[in-house]
N, C-alpha and C positions, 0 to 999 in steps of 0.2 A: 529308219530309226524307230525302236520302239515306242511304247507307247509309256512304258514306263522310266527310258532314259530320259525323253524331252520331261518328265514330270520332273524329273530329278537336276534337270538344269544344266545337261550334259551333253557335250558338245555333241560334234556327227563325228570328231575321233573317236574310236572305239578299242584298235588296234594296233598297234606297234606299227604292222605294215601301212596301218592311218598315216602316222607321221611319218615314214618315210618315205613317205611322197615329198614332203616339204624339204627335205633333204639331198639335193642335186648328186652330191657324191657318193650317195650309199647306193648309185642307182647305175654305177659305172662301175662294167665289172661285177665280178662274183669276190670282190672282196671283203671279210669278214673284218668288224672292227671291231677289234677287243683292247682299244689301248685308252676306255675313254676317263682315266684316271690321270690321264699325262692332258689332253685335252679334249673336247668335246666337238661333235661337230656344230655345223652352224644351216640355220634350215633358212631357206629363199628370204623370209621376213625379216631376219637380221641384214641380210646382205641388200636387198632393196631398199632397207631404211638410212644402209651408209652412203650409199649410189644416190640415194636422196638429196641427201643431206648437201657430198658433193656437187648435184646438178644445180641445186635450189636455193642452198642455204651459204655456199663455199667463202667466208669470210673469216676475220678474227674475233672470237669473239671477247665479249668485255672491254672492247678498247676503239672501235669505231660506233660514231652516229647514226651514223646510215643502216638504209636499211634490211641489208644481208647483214650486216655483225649485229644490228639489234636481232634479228630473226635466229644467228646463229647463237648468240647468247641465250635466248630463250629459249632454245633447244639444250642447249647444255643443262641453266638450271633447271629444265624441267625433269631431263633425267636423275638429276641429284637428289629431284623430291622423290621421286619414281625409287631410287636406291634406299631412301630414308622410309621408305613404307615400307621395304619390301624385306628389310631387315629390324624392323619395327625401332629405327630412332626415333627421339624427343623432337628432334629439327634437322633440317635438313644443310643448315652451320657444321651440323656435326660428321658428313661426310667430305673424305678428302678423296679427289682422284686420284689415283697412282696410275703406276705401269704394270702393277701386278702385285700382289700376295708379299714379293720377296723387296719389293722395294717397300712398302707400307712396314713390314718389320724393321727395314733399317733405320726408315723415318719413326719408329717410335725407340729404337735402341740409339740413335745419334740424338734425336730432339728432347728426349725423357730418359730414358737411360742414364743417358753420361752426367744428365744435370743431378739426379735422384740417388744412384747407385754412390754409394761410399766404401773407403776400405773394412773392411769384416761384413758389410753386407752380403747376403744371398741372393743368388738368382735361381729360379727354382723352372725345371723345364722338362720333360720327358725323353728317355732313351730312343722314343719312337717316331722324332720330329724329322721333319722336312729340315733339310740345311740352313731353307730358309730360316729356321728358328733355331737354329744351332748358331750359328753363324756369327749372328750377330751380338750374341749374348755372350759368347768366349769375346767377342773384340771389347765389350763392356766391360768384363770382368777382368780382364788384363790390362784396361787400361787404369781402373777404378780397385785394382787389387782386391776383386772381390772375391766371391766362392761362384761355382758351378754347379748345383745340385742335381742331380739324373734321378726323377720319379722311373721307379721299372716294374714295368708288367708280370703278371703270374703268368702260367702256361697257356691261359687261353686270351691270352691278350690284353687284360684289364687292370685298370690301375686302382687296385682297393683304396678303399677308407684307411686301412690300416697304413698303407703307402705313403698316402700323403698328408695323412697323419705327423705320422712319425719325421716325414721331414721339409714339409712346410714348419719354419719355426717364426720365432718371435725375430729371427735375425733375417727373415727375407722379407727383400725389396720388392722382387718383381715375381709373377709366379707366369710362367708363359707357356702353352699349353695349346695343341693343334687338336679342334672338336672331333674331325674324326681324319683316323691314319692311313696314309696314302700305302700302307705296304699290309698290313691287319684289316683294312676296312673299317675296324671296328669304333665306334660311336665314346667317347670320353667322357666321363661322369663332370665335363666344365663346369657345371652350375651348382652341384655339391664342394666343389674343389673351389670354384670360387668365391663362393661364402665362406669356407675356411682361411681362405687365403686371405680376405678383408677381415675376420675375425682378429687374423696376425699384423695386422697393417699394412699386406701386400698389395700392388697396384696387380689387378689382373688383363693379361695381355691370351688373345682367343685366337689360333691363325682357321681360317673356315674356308680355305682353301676347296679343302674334299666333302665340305658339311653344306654349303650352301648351294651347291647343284641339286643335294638327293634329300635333306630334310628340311623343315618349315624353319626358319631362325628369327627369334626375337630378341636382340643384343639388351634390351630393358630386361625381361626374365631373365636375363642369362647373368645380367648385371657382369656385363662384362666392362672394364675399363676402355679398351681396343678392342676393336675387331677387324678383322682383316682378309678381306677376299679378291680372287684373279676372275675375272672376268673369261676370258678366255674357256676355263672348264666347266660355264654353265652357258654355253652355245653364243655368247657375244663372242666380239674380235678380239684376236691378241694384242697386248701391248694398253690396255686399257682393268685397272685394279679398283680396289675401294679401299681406304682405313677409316672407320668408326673411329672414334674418341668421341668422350665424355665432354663435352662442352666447357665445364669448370678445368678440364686437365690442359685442353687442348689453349686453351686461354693465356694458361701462364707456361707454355712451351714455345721456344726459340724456333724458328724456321729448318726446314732440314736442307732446301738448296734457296738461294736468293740470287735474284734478278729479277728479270721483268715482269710486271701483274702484281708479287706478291708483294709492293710495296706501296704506303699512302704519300709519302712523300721523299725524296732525295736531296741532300746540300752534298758540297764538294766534301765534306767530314761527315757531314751522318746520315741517319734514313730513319724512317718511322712505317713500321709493317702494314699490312693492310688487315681488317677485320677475317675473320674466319667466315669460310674455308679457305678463300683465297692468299692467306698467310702461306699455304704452305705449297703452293698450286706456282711454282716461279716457268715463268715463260709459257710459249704457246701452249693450249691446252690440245690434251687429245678428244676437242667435241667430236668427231665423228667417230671414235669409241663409245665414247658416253653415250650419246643416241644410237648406239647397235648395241650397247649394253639393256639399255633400258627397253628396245626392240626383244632382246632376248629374255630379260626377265618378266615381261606381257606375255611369253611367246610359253615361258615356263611355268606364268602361271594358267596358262590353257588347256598345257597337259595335265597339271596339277599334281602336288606332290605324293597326295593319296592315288595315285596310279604312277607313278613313277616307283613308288615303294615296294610295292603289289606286283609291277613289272619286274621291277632288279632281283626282288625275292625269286621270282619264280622262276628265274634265269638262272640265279645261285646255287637253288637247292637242284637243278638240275646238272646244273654244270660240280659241282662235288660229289654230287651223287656218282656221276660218272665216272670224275677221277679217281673216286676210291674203289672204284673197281678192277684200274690199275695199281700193281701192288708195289709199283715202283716208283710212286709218285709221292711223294710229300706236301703235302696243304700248312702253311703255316697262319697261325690267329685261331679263331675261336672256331671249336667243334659245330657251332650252330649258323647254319646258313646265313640264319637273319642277322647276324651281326656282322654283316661283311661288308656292307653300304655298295653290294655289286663290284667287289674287289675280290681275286681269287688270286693270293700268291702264294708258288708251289717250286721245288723241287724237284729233278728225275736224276735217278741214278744212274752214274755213269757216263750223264750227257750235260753239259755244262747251260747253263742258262742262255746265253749266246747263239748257241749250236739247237737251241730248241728253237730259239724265235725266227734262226735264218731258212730252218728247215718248214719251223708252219711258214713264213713268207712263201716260199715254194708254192704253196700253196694255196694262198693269197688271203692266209690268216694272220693277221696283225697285232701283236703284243708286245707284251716293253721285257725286255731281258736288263740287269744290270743290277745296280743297290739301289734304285730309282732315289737319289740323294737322300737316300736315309742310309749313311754306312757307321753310325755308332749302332744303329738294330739291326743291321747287320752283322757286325760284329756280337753282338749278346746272343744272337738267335745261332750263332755258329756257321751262318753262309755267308762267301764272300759276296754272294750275287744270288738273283732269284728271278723266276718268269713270272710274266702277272700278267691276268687275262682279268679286263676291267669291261663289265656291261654298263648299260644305259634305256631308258625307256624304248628306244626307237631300236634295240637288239632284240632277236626274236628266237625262239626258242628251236626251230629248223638252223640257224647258228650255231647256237649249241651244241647240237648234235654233231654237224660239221666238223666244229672244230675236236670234238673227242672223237672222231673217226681219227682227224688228221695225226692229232695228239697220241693216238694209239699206234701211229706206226712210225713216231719220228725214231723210236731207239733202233728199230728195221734197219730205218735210212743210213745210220750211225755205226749198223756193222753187228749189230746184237742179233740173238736169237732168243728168244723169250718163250 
């Protein structure tokens, strides 16, 4: 290590191929992994910390004396403070665990939604959402007779001032808005839109799904109402989420499932809820997610975002630079590399989305072919389907190059002559 990284406080990672040592399966096989917008991998620290957890800690927590469920309880909340710093909450009350991104939406569309939403209200949302925030806000609106509002993109992906402007009104309720797009890459102006949105009296709902693996997030700046992240796509385990709420919201919101934990007291007619977070937390917790969430986000902030940035970047602009060399290839989002958050979704002529991804499998280049449940931007963008090659800090630029070998001769494979 030099002499002027140890001055600078920086690890002995240096390299991409640094951390993928820490990553078992990137080491099996000459397989290239470009899909890590669907999920991320997970390097040796998160999985010995669940292996832990299991050998050491394996009880219930919150609900036994003893002392594995006090041990596992303590591991759980520790990780909830760990999530509460790491997304810069007020308290650590203010995080709920989920199962992921798409149920934390539905917990604030059934728990808030349905109580706040009224007829002729608005729900205001973007063309270029996850289903997950599609989803749940048509089930609102048709049940509360409200409006649908679709904020939509200019050609290079961005949603102006003048956008949502114009139709954030004085009639919306809720304004719900994914930080950055799992099919654009590109980064959402949330924190201008959400001071407009509170301006109108909107309650603002954030999905950070795609934001919170590759940029810094502080949901107090961002003054977001909710916030909502999967666990999963920033190297913890699947099946383990987060939803942020605002303490005063989350207060006077009704529970989204009820049973066990989430209650203080039961009679044969009533029940009285338990304090927050665990209102909304019903039955067995996923602790050993939470402790391989909270393993992954120590682990992410190691790499640290300022090289995670600087990595994706330099990924991106090589990886478009190449594809527009082929003149048969279509980039869809913004002309400028850096706003792609290491997200590259494209097009080839005459070869169907499908038919691209099974041909790089071939050889043994991995990407996502499909609408990746975004099929209303799909629909506006004019493709039924699209291929996406999604990088990551631990992808390395000899990748790269691979996969636009590979990528330059899937139309070959397909019968073309070019």
């Amino acid at each position: 290590m030099s002499k002027e990284r140890k001055k600078a406080g920086k690890s002995d990672y240096m390299t991409p191929e640094d951390f993928r040592k820490d990553f078992p399966i990137l080491g099996k096989g000459d397989y290239i992994y470009f899909d890590n917008a669907a999920t991320s991998q997970r390097p040796t620290a998160v999985v010995d910390a669940i292996k832990d957890f299991y050998e050491n800690s394996n009880a219930n927590p919150l609900r036994g004396l003893y002392d594995w469920s006090v041990d596992a309880t303590e591991r759980y909340e520790h990780a909830r403070q760990v999530v509460a710093d790491f997304i810069g909450a007020a308290s650590a009350e203010e995080i709920i665990f989920t199962r992921n991104t798409t149920e934390s939406m539905n917990l604030v569309a059934y728990s808030y939604g349905l109580s706040n939403v009224n007829e002729g209200d608005e729900v205001v949302i973007t063309v270029m959402e996850h289903h997950s925030n599609i989803l749940p806000w048509q089930m609102v609106c048709r049940e509360k007779k409200a409006k649908l509002i679709y904020l939509e993109p200019d050609e290079e992906g961005v949603i102006t001032e003048a956008e949502y402007k114009s139709k954030i009104t004085d009639k919306a309720k809720i304004v719900s808005i994914g930080h950055v797009s799992n099919v654009f890459g590109i980064t959402n102006p949330v924190k201008e839109i959400a001071a407009y949105a509170h301006e109108k009296g909107a309650t603002v709902v954030m999905d950070g799904a795609q934001a919170a693996p590759h940029i810094p997030v502080n949901v107090q700046e961002l003054d977001a109402d909710f916030y909502a992240l999967s666990g999963h796509k920033l190297m913890a385990p699947m099946g383990i989420g987060v939803l942020y709420g605002k303490k005063a919201i989350l207060e006077n919101m009704k529970p989204f499932l009820t049973g066990g934990e989430m209650i203080e007291y039961v009679t044969r007619e009533d029940a009285t809820y338990a304090e927050l977070p665990h209102k909304f937390e019903a039955g067995t917790v996923n602790a050993a997610g939470a402790v391989g969430l909270e393993a992954a986000i120590k682990y992410l902030q190691k790499v640290g975002f300022d090289f995670i940035s600087k990595q994706e970047e330099k990924l991106t602009v090589r990886m478009m630079e190449g594809m527009k060399k082929l003149s048969y290839i279509k980039i869809y989002g913004s002309s400028d590399p850096k706003k792609h958050s290491g997200i590259v979704t494209f097009t080839m002529d005459g070869v169907h989305p499908h038919d691209i991804s099974s041909v790089l499998n071939d050889d043994h280049v991995c990407v996502r072919a499909g609408h990746h449940c975004a099929q209303p931007l799909m629909q506006f963008i004019g493709a039924g389907s699209t291929a996406r090659a999604s990088v990551y800090f631990y992808n390395t630029e000899e990748e790269v190059d691979r996969f636009l070998e590979h990528l330059s001769k899937v139309r070959a494979v397909m019968g073309y002559e070019d």
